[in-house]
Every structure is written in structure tokens, then in C-alpha cells.
Wavefront OBJ file of the C-alpha trace (Angstrom):
o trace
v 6.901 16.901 40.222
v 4.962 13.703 39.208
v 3.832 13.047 42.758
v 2.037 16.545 43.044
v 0.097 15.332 39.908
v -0.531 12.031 41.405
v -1.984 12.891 45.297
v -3.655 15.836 47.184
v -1.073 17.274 48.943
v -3.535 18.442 52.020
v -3.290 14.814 52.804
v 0.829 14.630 53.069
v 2.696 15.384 56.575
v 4.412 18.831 56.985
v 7.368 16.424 56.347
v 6.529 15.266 53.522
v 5.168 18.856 51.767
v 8.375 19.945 52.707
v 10.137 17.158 50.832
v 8.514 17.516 48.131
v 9.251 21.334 47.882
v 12.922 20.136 48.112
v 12.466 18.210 45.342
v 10.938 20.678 43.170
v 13.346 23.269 43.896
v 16.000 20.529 43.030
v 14.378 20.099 39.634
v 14.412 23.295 38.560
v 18.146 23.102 39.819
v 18.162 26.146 42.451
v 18.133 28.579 40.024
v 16.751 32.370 40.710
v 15.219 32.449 37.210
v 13.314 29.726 38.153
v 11.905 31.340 41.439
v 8.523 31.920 40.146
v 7.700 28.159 39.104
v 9.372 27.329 42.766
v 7.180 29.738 44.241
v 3.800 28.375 42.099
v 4.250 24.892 43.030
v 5.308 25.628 46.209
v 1.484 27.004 46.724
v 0.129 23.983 44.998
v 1.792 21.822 47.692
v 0.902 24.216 50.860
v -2.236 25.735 49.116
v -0.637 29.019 49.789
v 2.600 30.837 50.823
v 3.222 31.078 54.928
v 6.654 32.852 55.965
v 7.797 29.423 57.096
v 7.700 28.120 53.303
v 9.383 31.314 52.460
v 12.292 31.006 54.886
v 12.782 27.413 53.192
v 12.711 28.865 49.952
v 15.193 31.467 50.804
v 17.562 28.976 52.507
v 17.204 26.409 50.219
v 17.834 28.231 47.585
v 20.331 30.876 49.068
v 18.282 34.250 48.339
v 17.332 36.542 50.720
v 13.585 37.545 51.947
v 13.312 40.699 50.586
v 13.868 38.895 46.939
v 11.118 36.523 47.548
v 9.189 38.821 49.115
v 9.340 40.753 46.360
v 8.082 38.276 44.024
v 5.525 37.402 46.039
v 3.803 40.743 46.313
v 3.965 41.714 43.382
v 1.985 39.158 41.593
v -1.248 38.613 42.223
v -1.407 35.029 42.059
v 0.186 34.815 45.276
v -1.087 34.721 48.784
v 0.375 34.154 52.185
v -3.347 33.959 53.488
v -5.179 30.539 53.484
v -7.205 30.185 50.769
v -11.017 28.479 50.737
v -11.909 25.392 49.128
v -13.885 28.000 46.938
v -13.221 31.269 45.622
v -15.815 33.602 45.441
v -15.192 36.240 42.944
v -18.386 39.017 42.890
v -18.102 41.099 39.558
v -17.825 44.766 39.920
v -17.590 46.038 36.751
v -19.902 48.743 35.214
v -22.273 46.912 34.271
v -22.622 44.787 37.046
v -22.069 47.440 39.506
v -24.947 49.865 38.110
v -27.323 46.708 38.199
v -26.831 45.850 41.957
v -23.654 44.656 42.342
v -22.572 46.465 45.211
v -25.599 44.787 47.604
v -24.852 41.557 46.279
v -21.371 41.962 47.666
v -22.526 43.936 50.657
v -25.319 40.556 51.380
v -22.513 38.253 50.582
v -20.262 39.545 53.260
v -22.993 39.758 55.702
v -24.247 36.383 54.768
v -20.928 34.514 55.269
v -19.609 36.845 57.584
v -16.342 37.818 55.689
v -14.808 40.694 54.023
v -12.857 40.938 50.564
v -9.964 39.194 50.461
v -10.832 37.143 53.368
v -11.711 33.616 54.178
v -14.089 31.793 56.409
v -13.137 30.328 59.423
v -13.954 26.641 57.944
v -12.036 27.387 54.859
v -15.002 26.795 52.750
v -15.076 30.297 50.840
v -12.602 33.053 50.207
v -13.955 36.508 48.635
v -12.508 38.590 45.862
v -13.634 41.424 44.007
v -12.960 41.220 40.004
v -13.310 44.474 37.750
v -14.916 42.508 35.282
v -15.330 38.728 34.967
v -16.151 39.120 30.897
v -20.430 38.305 31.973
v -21.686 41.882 31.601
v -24.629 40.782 30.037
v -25.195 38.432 32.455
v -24.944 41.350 35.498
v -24.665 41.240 37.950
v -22.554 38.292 37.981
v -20.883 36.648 40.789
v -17.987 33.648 39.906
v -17.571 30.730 42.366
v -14.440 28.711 40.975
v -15.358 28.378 37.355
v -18.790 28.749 37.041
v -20.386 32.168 36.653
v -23.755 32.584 38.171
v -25.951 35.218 36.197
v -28.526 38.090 37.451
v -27.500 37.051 40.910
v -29.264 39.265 43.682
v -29.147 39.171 47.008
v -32.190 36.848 47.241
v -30.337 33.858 45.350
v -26.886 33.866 47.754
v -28.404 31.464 49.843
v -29.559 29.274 47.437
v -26.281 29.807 45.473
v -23.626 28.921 48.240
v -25.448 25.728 49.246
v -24.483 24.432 45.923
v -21.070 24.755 47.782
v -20.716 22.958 50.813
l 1 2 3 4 5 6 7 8 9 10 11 12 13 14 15 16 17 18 19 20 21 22 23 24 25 26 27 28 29 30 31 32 33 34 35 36 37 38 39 40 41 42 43 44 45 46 47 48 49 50 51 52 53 54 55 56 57 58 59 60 61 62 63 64 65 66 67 68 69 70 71 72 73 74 75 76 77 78 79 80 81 82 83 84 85 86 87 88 89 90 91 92 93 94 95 96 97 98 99 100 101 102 103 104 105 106 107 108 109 110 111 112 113 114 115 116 117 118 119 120 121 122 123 124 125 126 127 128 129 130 131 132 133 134 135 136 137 138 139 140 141 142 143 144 145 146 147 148 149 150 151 152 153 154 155 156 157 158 159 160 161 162 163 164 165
């Protein structure tokens, strides 16, 4: 598990992401109670979860599909989607939804031509909706990785994503 700390893994051969997978599964010695961690770094290394990861999980680890499967849908970490370099999270909560945050979402999807829970075909953004991102004096709010961006309206989007590419 050092090497994962040590390189970007978008950089490593299907080969090697698959090695390294081996490895970590290996470390935490094959063991069904450890099928979450498996299943985190396994989307470290890959960036997400594609059935052909899964299938190695299962096999490697002798469990079936619908076990993993099951893990994997029910949290919410997880995705078997490819994920953009940034996550765009747009605050629906009360308070941001009474002051506008509904059009900022509504502009944001037209302006990078997305939906929720999608991601753009460069794999620069992906877009979530949160219930509440904790800024509701800041509303509406809109998070891109970690930083919130305050009072956003559908004016400042543009403005706001180039600090992003």
C-alpha cells in the first residue's frame, strides 16, 4: 500500500493497477471483513469501480457479485461511473434553495452541459447535489472539491469554473 502513497496511479498500466490491487487485497489477507478497505483502495487505484475491477475482486477474493455488489450500492462513497478531476457539489438545502439555488444548478447544467450525477466528457467536472454543505449563511453555496464558493448565482459560474481547468 506504500506505492499508492508514493505515485498517481492514472499514470500506471492496466497491468500494473491490477497488481497493485492484488497486492492490497493480499495485505488485508483476502478476508470478507476487509471488503470495504479492498473496495476503497481499489477506487483510489482505478479512480472508480468498473465491473471488470469487480469481477477481480470477486475472483480474487472468492465472493460472489451479488456480495460486492451489494457493498457497492449501498454506500455512497462508491461509484462505478468515472469520476471528474473535480467534483462539483451545488447546495440544496433550505436555505440555499429558497435563495436561488435551484437556477444555479439549472445554469450549471446548461453551462457544462451535464446532469446530476454525471460527468463531462473531458473528465474535468462531475455534478452532485448535497442537502446541505453546512454554508447556509453563505447561500446559495456551491462546493468544488474543498472549497465552498458563497452567494454564487448564475452570473459567477463562468467565472467560477475557470478557476478549474
Amino acid at each position: 500500500m506504500e506505492l499508492l502513497k508514493e505515485c498517481s496511479t492514472a499514470t500506471l498500466s492496466d497491468d500494473e493497477q491490477f497488481a497493485m490491487l492484488r497486492q492490497v487485497i493480499d495485505d488485508y489477507e483476502r478476508r470478507e471483513s476487509n471488503l470495504i478497505q479492498i473496495l476503497h483502495m481499489a477506487q483510489a487505484i482505478f479512480g472508480f469501480l468498473p465491473e471488470d475491477v469487480l469481477h477481480f475482486i470477486g475472483t480474487e477474493m472468492d465472493l460472489p457479485m451479488s456480495r460486492i455488489h451489494g457493498v457497492v450500492s449501498f454506500y455512497s462513497y462508491f461509484t462505478t461511473l468515472p469520476r471528474g478531476r473535480h467534483s462539483v457539489q451545488v447546495c440544496l438545502g433550505t436555505a440555499c434553495y429558497v435563495r436561488g439555488g435551484k437556477k444555479v444548478l439549472d445554469s450549471l447544467k446548461s453551462e457544462i452541459g451535464i446532469d446530476v450525477g454525471q460527468t463531462t466528457a473531458d473528465r474535468r467536472f462531475t455534478l452532485e447535489v448535497k442537502r446541505c454543505i453546512g454554508s447556509c449563511s453563505l447561500a446559495p453555496a456551491v462546493m468544488i472539491d474543498k472549497t465552498v464558493h458563497k452567494r454564487v448565482n448564475p452570473n459567477k459560474l463562468q467565472e467560477i469554473l475557470k478557476l478549474y481547468e
